[in-house]
C-alpha positions as CSV (number, residue, x, y, z in Angstrom):
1,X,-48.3,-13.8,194.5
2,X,-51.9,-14.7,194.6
3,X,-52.3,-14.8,198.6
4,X,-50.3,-12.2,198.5
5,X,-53.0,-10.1,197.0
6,X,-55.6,-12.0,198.7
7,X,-54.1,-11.3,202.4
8,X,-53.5,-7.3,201.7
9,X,-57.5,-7.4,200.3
10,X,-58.6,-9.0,203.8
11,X,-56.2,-7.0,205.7
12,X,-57.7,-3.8,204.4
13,X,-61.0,-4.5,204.4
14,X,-60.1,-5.8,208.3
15,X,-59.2,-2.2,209.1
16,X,-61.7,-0.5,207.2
17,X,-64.8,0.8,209.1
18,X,-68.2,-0.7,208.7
19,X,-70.0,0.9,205.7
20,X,-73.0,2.8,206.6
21,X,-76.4,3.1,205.4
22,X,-77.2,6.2,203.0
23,X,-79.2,8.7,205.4
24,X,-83.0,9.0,204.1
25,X,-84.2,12.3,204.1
26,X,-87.9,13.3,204.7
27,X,-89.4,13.9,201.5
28,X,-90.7,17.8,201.0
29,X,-93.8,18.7,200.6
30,X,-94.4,20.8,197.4
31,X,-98.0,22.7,196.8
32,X,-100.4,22.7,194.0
33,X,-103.3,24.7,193.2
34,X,-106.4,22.7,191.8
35,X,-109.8,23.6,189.9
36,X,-111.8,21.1,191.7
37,X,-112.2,19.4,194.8
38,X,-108.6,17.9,195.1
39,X,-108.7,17.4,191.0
40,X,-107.3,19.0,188.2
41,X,-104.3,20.0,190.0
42,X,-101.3,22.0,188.9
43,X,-97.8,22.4,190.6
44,X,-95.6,24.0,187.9
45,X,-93.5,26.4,188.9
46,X,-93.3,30.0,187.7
47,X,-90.4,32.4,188.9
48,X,-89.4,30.0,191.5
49,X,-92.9,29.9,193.2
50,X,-96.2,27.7,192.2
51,X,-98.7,30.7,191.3
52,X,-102.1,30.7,193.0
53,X,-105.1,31.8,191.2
54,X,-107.0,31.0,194.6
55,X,-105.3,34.8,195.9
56,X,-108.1,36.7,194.4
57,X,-111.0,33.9,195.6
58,X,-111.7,31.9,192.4
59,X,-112.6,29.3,194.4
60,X,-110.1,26.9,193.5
61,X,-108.6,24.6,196.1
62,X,-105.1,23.8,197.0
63,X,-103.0,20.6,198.8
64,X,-99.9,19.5,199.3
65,X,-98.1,16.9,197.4
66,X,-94.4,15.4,198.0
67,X,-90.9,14.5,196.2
68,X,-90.9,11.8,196.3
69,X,-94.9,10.7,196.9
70,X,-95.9,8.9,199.9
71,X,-95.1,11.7,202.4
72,X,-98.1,11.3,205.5
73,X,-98.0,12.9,208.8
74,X,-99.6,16.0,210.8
75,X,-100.6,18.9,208.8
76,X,-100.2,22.5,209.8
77,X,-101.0,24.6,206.8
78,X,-99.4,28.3,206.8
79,X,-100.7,31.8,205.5
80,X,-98.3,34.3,205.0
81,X,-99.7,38.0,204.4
82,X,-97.6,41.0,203.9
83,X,-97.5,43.4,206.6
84,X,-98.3,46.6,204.1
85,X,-101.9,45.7,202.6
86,X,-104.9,45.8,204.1
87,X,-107.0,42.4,204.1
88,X,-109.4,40.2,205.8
89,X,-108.3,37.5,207.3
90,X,-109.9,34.3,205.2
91,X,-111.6,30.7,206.9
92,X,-109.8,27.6,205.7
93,X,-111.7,24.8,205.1
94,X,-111.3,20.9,203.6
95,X,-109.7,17.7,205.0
96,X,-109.3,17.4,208.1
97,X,-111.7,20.7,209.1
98,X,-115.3,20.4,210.1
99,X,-116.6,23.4,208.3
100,X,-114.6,26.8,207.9
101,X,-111.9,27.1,210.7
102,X,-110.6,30.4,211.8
103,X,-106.9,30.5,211.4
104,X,-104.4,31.6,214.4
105,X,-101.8,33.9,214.1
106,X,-98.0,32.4,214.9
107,X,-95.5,34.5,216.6
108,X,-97.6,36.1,219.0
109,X,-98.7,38.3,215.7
110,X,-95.2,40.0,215.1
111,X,-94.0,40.6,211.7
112,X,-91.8,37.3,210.8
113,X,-89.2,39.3,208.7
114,X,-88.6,41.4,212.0
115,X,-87.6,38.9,214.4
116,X,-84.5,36.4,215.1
117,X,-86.2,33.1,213.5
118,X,-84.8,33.1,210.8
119,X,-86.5,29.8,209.7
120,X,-90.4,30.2,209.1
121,X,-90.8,26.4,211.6
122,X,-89.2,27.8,214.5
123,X,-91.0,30.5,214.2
124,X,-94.2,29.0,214.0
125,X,-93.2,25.8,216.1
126,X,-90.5,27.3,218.7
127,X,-86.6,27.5,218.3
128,X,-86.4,23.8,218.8
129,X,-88.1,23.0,215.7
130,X,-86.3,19.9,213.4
131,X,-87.8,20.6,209.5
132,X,-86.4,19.9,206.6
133,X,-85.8,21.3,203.8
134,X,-85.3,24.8,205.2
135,X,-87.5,27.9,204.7
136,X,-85.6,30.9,205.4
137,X,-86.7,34.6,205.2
138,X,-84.3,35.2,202.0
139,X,-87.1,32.4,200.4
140,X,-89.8,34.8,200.9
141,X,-88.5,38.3,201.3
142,X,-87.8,41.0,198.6
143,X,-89.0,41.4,195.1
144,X,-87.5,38.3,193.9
145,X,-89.6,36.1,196.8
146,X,-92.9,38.3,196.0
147,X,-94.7,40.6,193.9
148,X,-95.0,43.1,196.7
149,X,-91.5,44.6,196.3
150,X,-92.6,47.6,199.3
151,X,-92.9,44.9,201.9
152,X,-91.1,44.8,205.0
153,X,-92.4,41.6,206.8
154,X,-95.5,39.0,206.7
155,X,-97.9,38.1,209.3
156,X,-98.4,34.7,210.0
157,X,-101.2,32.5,210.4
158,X,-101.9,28.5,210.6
159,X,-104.2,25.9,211.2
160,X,-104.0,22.6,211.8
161,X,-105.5,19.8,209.3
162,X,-104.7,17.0,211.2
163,X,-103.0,13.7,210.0
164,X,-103.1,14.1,206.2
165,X,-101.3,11.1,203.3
166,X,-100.0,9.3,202.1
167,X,-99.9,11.8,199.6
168,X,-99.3,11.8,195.6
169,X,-96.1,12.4,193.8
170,X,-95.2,16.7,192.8
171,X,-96.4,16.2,189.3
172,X,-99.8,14.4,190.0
173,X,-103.0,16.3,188.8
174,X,-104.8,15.2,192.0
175,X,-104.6,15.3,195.4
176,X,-105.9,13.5,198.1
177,X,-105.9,16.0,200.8
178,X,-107.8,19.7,199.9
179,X,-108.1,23.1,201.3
180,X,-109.6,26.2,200.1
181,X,-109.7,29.5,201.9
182,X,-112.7,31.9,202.0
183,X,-112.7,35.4,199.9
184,X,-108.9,34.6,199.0
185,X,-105.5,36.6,199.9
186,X,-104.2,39.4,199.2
187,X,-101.6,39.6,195.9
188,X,-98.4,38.3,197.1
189,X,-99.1,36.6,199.9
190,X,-97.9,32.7,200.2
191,X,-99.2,29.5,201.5
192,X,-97.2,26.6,202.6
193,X,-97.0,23.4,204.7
194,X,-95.4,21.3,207.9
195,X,-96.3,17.9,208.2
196,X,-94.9,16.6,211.6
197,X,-93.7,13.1,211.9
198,X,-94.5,10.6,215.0
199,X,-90.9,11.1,216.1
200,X,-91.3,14.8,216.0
201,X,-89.6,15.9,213.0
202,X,-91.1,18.0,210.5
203,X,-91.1,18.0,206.7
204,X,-91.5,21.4,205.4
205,X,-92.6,22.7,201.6
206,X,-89.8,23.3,199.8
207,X,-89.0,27.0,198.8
208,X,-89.9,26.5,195.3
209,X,-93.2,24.9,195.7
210,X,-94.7,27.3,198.1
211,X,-97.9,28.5,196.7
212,X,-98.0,32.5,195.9
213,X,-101.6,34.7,195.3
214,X,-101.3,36.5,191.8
215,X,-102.0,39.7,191.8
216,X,-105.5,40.1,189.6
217,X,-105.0,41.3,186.1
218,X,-106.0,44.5,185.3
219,X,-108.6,45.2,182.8
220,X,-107.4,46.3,179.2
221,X,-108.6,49.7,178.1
222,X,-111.7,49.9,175.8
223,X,-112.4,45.9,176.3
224,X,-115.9,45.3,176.4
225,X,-119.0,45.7,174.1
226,X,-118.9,49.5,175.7
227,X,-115.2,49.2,174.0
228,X,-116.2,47.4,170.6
229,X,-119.2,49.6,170.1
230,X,-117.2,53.0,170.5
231,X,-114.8,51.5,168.0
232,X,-117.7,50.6,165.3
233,X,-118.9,54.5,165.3
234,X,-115.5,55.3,164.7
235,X,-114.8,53.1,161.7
236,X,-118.7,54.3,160.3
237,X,-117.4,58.1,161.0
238,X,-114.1,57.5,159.3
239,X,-115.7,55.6,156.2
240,X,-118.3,58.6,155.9
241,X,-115.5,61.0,155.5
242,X,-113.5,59.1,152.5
243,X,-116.7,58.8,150.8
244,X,-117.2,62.9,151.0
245,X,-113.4,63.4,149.7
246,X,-114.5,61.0,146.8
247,X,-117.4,62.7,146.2
């Protein structure tokens, strides 16, 4: 009975075909939005993007870290601006640059929402782009992938930082590769990254960890010492007033 068993085990594993290796995939890049020169970094996510104080020019810095860390490659950092505000088109500077750098508009300068590439690479990189993980226009578009719920497409610009890595882990509070951008972005507006590999494929930020300018809060009515002293008059009028009734 025993070589029974032992001749239907080798007979099956015989026929059976040759186990394969699990397939690695390239590790996405996720952004983070720092205080400091690549310190004090923080990539928690809010509403399914990682919110940038940078948008208003605070003049924080952002990078790129990955999921797993380690991720290293060619760096092409992307500025997406909605098509319905006005704005000035901002300097990037950091690794990789020697002083500001102007940044180049992608596409030919046509809205991205308005054209056939539907994924943000092959429209920066051409139709034949390879990225991973995917960054579709439903990522960005709409009031649920910005705070601009009147837009109807983003302009696109890039620049790139060169070879950039190995870089940190998503939760690090540092960064080893920096970027900030002159006079900062209009609100809703997003900034993400490609890092090509040496065999050509390109590892993308994912969809959640694209980094999206805040809009700037607005100022609370009466706040100020203008505010306080206007409400100190008040209370001295008011308490004049009881003391008369009493009197």
């Amino acid at each position: 009975m025993k070589r029974v068993l032992l001749a239907t085990v080798a007979l099956l594993l015989w026929g059976s075909p040759p186990l394969m290796a699990d397939t690695i995939l390239t590790d996405p890049l996720h952004g983070t939005v720092c205080s400091g020169s690549g310190t004090g970094c923080n990539a928690t996510e809010v509403g399914g993007v990682v919110p940038g104080a940078f948008g208003f020019g605070n003049g924080g810095t952002f990078g790129f870290n990955s999921s797993p860390a380690g991720a290293s490659g060619d760096l092409t950092v992307a500025v997406l601006i909605p098509d319905n505000v006005a704005f000035t088109l901002p300097t990037i500077s950091g690794t990789g640059f020697s002083g500001a750098t102007t940044l180049t508009a992608a596409g030919g300068g046509v809205d991205w929402l308005n054209t056939s590439k539907v994924d943000l690479a092959q429209f920066i990189f051409g139709t034949s782009a390879n990225s991973s993980p995917a960054n579709p226009q439903s990522a960005f578009s709409g009031p649920s992938g910005t705070q601009d719920p009147g837009l109807t497409g983003f302009f696109v610009f890039t620049a790139d930082a060169g070879q950039i890595g190995p870089v940190n882990g998503q939760s690090a509070t540092t960064t080893p590769d920096f970027f900030a951008l002159s006079g900062g972005l209009p609100a809703g507006s997003t900034v993400v990254g490609f890092m090509t590999q040496t065999g050509g494929s390109i590892i993308s930020t994912a969809p959640s960890g694209q980094i999206q300018a805040q809009a700037v809060p607005g100022p609370i009515v009466g706040a100020g010492l203008p505010g306080l002293f206007s409400a100190l008059i008040g209370l001295w009028g008011l308490n004049r007033r009881r003391k008369r009734f009493v009197a």
